[in-house]
C-alpha positions in Angstrom: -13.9 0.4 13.3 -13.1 0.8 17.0 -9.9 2.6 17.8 -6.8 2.4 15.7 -6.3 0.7 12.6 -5.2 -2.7 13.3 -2.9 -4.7 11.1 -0.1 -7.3 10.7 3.1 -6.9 12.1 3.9 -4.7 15.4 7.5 -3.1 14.3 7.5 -1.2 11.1 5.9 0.9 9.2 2.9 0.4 6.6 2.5 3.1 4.1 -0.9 3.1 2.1 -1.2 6.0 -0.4 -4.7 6.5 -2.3 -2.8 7.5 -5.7 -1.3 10.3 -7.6 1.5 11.2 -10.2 4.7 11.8 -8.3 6.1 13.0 -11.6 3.6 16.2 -11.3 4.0 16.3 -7.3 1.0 15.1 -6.4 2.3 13.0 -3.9 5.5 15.0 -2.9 3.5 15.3 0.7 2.9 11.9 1.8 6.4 10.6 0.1 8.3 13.1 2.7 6.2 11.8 5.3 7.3 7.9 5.1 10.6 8.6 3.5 11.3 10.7 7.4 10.6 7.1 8.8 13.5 5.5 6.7 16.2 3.8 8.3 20.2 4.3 5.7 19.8 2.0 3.0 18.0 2.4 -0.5 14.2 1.7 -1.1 13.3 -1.3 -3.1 10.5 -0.5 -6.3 8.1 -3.6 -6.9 7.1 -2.9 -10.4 5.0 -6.1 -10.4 1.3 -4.6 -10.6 2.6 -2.1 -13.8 5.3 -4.7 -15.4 6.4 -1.5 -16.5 10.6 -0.9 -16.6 10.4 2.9 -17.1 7.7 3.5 -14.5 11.1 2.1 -11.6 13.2 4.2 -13.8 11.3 7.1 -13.4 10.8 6.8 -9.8 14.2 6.1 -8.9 15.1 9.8 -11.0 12.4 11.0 -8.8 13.8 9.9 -5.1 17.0 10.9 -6.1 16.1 14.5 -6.8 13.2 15.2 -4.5 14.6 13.4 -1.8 18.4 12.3 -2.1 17.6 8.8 -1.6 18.3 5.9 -3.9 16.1 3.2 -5.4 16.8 -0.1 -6.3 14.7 -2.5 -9.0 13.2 -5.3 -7.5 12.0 -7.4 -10.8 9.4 -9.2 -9.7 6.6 -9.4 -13.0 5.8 -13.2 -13.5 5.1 -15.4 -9.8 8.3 -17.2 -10.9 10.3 -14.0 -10.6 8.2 -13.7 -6.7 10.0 -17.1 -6.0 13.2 -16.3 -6.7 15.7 -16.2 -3.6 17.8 -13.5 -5.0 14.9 -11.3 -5.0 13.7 -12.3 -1.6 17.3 -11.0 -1.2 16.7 -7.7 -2.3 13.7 -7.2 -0.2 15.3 -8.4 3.0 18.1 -5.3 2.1 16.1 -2.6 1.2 15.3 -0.5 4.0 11.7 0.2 2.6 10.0 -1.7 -0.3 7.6 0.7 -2.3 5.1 -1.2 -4.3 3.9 0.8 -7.5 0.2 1.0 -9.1 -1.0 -0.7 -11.6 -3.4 -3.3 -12.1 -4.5 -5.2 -8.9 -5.0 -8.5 -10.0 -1.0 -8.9 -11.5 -0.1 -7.6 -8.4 -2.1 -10.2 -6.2 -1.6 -12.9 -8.6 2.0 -12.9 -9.0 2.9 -12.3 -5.0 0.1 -14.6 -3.8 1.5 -17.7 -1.3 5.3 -16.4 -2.4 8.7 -16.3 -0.8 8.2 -12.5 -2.1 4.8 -11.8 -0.3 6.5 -13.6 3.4 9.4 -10.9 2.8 7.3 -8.1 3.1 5.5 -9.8 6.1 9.0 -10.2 7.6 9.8 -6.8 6.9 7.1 -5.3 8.3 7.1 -7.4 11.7 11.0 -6.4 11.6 10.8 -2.6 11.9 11.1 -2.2 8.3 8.8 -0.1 5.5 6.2 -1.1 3.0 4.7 1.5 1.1 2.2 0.7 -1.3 0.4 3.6 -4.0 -3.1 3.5 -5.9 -4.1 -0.7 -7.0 -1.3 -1.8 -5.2 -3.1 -0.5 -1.8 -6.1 -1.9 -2.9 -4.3 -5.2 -2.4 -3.6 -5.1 1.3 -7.4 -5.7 2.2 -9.1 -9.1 2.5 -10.6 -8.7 -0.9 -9.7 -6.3 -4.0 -12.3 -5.4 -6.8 -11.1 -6.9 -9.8 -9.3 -4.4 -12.5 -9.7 -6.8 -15.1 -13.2 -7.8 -14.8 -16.1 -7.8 -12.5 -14.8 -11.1 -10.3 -13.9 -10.2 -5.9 -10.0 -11.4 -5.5 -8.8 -12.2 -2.2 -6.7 -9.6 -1.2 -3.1 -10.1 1.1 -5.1 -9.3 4.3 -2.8 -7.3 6.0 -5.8 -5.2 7.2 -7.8 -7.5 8.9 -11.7 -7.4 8.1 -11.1 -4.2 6.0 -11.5 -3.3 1.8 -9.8 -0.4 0.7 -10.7 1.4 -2.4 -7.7 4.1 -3.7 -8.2 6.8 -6.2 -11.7 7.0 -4.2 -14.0 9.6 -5.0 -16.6 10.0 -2.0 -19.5 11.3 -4.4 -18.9 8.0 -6.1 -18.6 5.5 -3.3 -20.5 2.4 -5.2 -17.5 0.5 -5.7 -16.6 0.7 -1.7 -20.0 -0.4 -0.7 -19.8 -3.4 -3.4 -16.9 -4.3 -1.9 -18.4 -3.7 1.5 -21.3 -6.1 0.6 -18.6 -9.0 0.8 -18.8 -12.0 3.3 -16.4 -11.6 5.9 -15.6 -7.7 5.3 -16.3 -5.4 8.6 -15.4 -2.4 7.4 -14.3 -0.5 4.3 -11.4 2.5 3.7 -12.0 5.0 1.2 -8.4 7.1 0.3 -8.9 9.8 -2.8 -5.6 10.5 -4.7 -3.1 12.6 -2.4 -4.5 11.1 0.4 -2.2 8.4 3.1 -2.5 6.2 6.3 0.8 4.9 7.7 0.5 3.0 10.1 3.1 2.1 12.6 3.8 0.3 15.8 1.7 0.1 19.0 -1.3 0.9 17.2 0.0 4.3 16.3 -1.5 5.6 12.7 -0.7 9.2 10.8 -3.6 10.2 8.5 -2.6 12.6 5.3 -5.2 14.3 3.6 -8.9 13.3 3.6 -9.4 9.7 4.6 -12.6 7.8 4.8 -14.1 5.0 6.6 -17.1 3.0 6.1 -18.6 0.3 8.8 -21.4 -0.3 7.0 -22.5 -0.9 3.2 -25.7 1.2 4.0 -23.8 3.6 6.6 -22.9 6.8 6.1 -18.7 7.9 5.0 -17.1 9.3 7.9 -14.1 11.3 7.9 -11.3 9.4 9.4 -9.6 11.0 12.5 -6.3 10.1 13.1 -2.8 11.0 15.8 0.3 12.8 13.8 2.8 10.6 15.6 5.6 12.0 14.2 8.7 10.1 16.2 10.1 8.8 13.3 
């Protein structure tokens, strides 16, 4: 993988966290890093990978006392809720969306060919936010390892060529090079728990924590070097 990280959009912000529990502050690091990046306005939570009401609740406590910002529900669960104007709505106002783990293949299932998914896109190209955490990053390569079973999902392909496995674990890098294995994939990104890559205009990238890259199934895991670009 030549240079920076290429990927849709060329205004905002993409936020791609490899997991953690923010209730135990194990992501308190790379929150303050995109949250400096935020325009006034609250931060939309996509819930749709989780289905999970408390999990928004719980985060919107969290933003409020760690941060002083406010979150707002975006209920998208079921790909009917993903078509829905009034939450297209909701994304369009947000000043970030933050898109909360789960399972990978609700996520991609629900927000796959909707007026939802085309928000973020707009969002993104705009000079908004998108910040996803955990099985909701895995989502933004071409292709996401199943959570439900052993089947290879198409991904949203906001990362052109590229796999990304969260949570990752580089003494156990088997499910990467699977992934890796795939027709069409050129490279793969490995992000342990704690870990971030936010990408942002002009190429620019910020890399928290130990990030790995991969440009070959066979090849060896190499640290991934990255420019603090912190102008907001």
């Amino acid at each position: 993988m030549p240079g920076s990280i290429q990927r849709i959009g060329d205004q905002g912000w993409l936020a791609l966290l490899g997991g953690g529990e923010f209730s135990f502050g194990e992501t308190l690091d790379t929150d303050e890093r995109w949250i400096s990046k935020l325009d006034e306005g609250p931060v939309g939570f996509l819930p749709t990978a989780s289905g999970s009401t408390d999990y928004a609740a719980n985060f919107s406590l969290y933003l409020k006392e760690s941060f002083g910002r406010e979150a707002t529900l975006i209920p998208i669960y079921r790909a009917r809720d993903a078509r829905r104007q009034k939450n297209v709505e909701r994304i369009d106002r947000a000043a970030a969306v933050y898109i909360g783990g789960g399972v990978t293949d609700q996520l991609v299932q629900t927000l796959e060919d909707s007026a939802a998914l085309e928000a973020l896109r707009r969002k993104l190209a705009s000079g908004g936010l998108v910040v996803a955490i955990a099985g909701a990053t895995q989502a933004f390569g071409i292709l996401v390892r199943s959570l439900l079973g052993r089947n290879i999902l198409p991904g949203f392909g906001w990362l052109p060529g590229a796999v990304i496995e969260p949570n990752f674990d580089p003494g156990h890098d088997r499910r990467l090079r699977q992934l890796m294995e795939q027709e069409g994939v050129r490279w793969g990104l490995g992000l342990p728990a704690g870990s971030a890559v936010l990408l942002g205009p002009a190429g620019s990238q910020e890399i928290l924590g130990p990030v790995f890259e991969l440009d070959d199934s066979d090849g060896d895991l190499q640290i991934l070097k990255g420019q603090s670009t912190d102008e907001g």
